[in-house]
C-alpha positions in Angstrom: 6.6 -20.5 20.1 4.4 -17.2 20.4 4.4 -15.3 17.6 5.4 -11.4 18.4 1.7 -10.1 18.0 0.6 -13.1 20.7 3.7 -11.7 22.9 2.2 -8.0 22.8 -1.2 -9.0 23.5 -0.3 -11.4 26.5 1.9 -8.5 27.4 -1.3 -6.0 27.4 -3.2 -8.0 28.9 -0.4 -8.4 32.1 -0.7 -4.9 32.1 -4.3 -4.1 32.1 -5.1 -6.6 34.8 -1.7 -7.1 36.4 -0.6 -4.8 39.5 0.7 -1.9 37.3 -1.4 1.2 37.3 -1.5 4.4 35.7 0.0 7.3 37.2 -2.5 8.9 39.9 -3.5 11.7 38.0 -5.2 9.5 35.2 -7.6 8.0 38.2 -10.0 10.3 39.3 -12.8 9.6 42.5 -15.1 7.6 39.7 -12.4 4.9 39.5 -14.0 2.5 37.2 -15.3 4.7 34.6 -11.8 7.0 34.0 -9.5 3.9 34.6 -11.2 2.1 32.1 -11.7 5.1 29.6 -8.4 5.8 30.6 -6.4 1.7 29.8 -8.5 1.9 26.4 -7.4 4.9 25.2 -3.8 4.0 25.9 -3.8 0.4 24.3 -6.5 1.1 21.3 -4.4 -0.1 18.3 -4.1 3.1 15.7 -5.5 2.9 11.8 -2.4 2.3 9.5 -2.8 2.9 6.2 0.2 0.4 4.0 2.3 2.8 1.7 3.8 3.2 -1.8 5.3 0.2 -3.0 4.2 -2.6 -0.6 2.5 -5.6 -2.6 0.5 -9.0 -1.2 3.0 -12.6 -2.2 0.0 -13.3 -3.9 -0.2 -12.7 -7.6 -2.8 -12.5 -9.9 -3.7 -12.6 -13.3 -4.4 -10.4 -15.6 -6.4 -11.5 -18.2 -7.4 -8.3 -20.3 -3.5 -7.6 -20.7 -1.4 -10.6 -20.4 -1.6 -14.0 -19.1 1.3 -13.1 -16.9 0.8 -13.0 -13.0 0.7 -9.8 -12.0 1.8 -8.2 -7.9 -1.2 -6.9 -6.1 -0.3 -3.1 -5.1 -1.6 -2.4 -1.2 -1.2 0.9 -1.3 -3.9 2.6 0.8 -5.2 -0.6 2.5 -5.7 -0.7 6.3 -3.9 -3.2 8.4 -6.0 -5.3 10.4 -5.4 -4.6 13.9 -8.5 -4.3 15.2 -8.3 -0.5 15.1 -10.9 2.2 15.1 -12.2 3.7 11.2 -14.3 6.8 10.7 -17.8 5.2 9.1 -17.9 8.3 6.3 -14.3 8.1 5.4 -14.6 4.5 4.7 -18.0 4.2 3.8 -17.9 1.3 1.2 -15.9 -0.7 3.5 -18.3 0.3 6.8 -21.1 -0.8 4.5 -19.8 -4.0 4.1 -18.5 -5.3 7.8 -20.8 -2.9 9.6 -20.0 -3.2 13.7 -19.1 -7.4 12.9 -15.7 -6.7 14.7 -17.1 -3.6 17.0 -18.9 -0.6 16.3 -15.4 1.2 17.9 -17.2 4.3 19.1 -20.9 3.4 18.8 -21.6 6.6 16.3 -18.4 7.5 14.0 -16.1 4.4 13.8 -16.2 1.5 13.6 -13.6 -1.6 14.1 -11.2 -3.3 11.6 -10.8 -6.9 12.0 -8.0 -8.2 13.8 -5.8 -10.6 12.2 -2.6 -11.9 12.9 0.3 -9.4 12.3 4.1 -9.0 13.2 6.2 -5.9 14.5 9.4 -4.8 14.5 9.8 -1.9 16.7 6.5 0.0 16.5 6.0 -0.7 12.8 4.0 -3.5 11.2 6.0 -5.5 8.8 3.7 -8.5 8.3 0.1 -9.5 8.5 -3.4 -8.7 6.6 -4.7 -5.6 5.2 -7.7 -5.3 4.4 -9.7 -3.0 1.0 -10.9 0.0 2.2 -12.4 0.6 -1.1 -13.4 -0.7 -4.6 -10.0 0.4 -6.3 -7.5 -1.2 -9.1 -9.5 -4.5 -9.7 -10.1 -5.2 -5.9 -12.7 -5.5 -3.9 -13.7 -3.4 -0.5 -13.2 -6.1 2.3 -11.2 -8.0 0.8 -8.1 -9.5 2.4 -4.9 -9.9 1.6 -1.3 -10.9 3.4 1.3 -8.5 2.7 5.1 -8.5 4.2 7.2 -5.2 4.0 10.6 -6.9 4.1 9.6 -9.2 1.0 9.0 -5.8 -1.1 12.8 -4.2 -0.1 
């Protein structure tokens, strides 16, 4: 069984290189040039940044406090769907991946990884985020799974 991320993917894919096309006004007399600008800009996946309150399964411990196992708070993290990041905004984390996953525009951004994930509707409730910065006892670049329905 595909899993809904696979489904989407095989689904853009159908699209990008079945027979639908964009409407006529999006394909100028260069063809090649604006249809492909034009198919990435509509299926480039967009930076999400995990809220308030969403936490990885995995626990950790806290060893200065208690010996108790402690939720890992993802607040601010980046899902990893392969979307574009401004290199200054997320310096630390640009510093450490560089272009390994695509240099996105080739000046500003740069590409998250892309990891496994699951929607429902158009938001994310499962998959990997990713550090975008040394914060809270973690890592930049570091991964971790997180699941939105787990944290209601």
């Amino acid at each position: 069984m595909m899993s809904t991320s696979m489904l989407r993917r095989t689904f853009l894919i159908g699209i990008i290189f079945g027979s639908t096309v964009p409407a006529r006004s999006a394909v100028s007399s260069t063809k090649g040039a604006t249809l492909t600008s034009f198919v990435q800009d509509q299926f480039r996946p967009k930076l999400i940044t995990l809220g308030r309150g969403i936490t990885s399964p995995m626990k950790t411990l806290d060893a200065v406090s208690s010996p108790n196992e402690q939720e890992i708070s993802l607040e601010a993290w980046l899902v990893c769907n392969g979307a574009q990041a401004h290199r200054e905004t997320y310096q630390e984390l640009f510093e450490l991946i560089g272009v390994l996953e695509g240099a996105g525009d080739g000046t500003s951004t740069f590409n998250l990884p892309t990891l496994e994930f699951e929607t429902k509707g158009s938001e994310v409730v499962r998959g990997w985020a990713i550090c975008p910065r040394s914060m809270r006892g973690c890592c930049a670049a570091e991964l971790m799974p997180f699941d939105v329905e787990s944290n209601i």
